[in-house]
C-alpha positions as CSV (number, residue, x, y, z in Angstrom):
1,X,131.6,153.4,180.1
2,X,134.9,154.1,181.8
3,X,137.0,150.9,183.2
4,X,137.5,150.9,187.0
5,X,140.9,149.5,188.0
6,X,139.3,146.6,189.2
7,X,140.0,143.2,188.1
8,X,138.5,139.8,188.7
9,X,140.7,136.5,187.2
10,X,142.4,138.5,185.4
11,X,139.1,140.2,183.6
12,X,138.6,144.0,183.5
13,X,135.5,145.4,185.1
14,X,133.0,148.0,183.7
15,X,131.1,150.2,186.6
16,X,128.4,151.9,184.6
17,X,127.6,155.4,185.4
18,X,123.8,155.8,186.7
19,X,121.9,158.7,188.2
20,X,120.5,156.8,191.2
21,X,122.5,155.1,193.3
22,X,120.5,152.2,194.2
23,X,119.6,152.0,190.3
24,X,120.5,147.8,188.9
25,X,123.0,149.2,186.8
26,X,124.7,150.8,189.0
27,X,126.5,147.3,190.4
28,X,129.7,145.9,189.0
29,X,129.7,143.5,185.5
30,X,132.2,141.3,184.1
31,X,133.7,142.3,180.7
32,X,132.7,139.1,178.6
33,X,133.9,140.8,175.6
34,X,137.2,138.7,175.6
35,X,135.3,135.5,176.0
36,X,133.3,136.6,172.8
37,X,136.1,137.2,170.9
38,X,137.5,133.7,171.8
39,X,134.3,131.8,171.0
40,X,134.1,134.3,167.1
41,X,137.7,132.5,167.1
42,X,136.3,128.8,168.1
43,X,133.9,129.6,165.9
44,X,136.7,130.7,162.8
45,X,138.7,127.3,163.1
46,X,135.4,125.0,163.0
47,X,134.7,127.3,160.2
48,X,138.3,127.0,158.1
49,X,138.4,123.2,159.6
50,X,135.1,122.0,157.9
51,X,135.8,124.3,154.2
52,X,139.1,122.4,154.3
53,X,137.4,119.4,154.9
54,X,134.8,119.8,152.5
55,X,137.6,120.7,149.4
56,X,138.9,118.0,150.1
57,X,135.9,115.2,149.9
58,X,135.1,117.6,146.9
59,X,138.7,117.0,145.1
60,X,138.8,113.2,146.2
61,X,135.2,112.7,144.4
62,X,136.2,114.9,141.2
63,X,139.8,112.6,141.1
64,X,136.9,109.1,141.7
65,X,134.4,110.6,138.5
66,X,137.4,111.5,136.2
67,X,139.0,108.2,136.8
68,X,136.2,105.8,136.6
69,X,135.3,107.8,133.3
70,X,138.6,108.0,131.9
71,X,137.9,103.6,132.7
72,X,134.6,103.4,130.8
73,X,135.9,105.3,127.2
74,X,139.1,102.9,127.8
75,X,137.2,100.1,128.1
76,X,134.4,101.5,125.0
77,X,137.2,102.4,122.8
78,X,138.5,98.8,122.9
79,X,134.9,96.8,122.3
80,X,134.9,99.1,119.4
81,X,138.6,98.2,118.2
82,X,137.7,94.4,119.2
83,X,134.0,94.8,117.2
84,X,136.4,96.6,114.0
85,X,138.6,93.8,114.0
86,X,136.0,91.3,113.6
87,X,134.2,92.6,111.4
88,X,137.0,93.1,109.3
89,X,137.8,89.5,109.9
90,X,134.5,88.5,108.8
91,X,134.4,91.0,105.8
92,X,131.7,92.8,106.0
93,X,133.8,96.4,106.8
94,X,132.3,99.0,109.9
95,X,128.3,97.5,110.4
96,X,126.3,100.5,111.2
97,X,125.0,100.3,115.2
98,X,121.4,100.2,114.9
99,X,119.7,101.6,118.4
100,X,117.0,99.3,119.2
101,X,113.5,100.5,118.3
102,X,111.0,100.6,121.2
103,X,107.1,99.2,120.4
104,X,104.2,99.6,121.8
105,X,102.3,96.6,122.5
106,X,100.7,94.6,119.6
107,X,97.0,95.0,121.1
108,X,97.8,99.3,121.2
109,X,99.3,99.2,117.7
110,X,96.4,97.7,116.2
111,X,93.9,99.6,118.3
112,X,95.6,102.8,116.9
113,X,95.7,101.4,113.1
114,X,92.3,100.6,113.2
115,X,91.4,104.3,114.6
116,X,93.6,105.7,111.6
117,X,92.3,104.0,109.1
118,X,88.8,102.6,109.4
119,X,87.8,99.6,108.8
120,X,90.2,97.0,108.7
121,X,90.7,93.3,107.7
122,X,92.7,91.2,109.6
123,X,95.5,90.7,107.0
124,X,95.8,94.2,106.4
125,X,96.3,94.4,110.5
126,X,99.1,92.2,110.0
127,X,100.6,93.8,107.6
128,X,101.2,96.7,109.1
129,X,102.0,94.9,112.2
130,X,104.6,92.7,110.0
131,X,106.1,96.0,108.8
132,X,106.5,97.8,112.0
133,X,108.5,95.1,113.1
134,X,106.4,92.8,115.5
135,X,107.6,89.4,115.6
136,X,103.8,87.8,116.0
137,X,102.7,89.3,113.2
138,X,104.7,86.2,111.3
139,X,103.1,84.2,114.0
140,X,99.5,83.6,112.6
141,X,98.4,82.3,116.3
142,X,99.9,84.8,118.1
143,X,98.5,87.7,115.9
144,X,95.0,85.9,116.1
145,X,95.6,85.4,119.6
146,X,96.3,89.1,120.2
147,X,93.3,90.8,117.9
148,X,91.0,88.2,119.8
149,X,91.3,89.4,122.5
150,X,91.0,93.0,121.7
151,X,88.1,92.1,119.8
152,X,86.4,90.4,123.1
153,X,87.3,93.5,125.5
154,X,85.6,95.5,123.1
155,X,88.5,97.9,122.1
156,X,87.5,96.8,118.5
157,X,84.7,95.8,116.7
158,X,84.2,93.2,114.0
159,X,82.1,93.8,111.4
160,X,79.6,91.8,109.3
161,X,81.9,91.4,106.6
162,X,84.8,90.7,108.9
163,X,86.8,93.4,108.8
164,X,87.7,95.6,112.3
165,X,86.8,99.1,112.9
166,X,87.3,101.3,116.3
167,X,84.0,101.2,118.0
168,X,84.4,105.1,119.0
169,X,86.7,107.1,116.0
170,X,88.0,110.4,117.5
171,X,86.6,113.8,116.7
172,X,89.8,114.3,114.4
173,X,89.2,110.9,112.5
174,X,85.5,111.2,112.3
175,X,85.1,112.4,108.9
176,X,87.3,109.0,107.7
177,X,84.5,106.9,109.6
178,X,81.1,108.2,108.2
179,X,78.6,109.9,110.4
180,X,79.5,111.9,113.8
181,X,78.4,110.3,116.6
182,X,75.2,112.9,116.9
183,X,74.0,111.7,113.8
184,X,74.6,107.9,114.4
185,X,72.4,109.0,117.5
186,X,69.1,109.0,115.3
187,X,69.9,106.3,113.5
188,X,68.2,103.0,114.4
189,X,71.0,100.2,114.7
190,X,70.4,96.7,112.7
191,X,71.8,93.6,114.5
């Protein structure tokens, strides 16, 4: 396209060349490259004005993390110099930090015992209870409490001679519980 002399506001106009004269093309069109380039520009600064924007919210939360960490080991490092200097006060040197230890509750911990290892009675429950580290396991009517009802929802069953089994021993356990439960099947059941 060749540029015609003509100008409209100060805008350039194109007069594309056609074969027929009374072809659409053939009338006059405002340039609007110029107002493309200035909207790419508009479009530029939004661009440069939001990266500068965003570095910055990025810097200001980086300079919030560091210094509310940096606060936390402060504020660790002197519990632990304050915990030091008692227990140096009270003699007994640097006590090791135990983490807490996490239990499953007393009915699952039995329910799993008595799966692992047959039939059992109700002191050798609470032994192992006692040495895992449940606290109602010194509690004689809170342990009783607890196996009761286990026992009555049927998640273990008592035996004649009072012991407690798991009414339904996994396929991996079977072999610690006596017949497989295709042969208890054809066995006729006393009760």
């Amino acid at each position: 396209m060749k540029p015609l002399g003509l100008s409209i506001a100060g805008r350039r106009l194109y007069v594309p060349r056609c074969a027929k004269a009374n072809h659409p093309e053939n009338t006059v069109m405002r340039d609007i490259r110029d107002d493309l380039h200035e909207r790419l520009n508009a479009i530029d600064l939004r661009y440069a004005d939001e990266m500068r924007d965003y570095d910055g919210k990025r810097e200001a939360l980086d300079a919030s993390h560091r210094t509310c960490i940096a606060d936390l080991t402060r504020e660790r490092d002197a519990l632990a110099a304050l915990l030091d200097l008692e227990n140096r006060k009270a003699g007994a040197g640097m006590a090791p930090v135990l983490k807490p230890r996490i239990l499953v509750p007393l009915g699952d911990f039995l329910i799993t015992k008595a799966a692992a290892y047959g039939a059992v009675t109700k002191d050798e429950l609470r032994t192992e209870a006692d040495a895992a580290g449940y606290p109602e396991a010194k509690s004689g009517r809170s342990f009783h409490f607890v196996l009761m009802n286990i026992a009555k929802a049927g998640k273990l069953t008592r035996l004649a001679d009072g012991r407690y089994a798991h009414p339904s021993p996994s396929p991996a356990l079977g072999s610690l519980f006596g017949p497989k439960q295709e042969e208890e099947a054809d066995m006729p059941t006393i009760m």
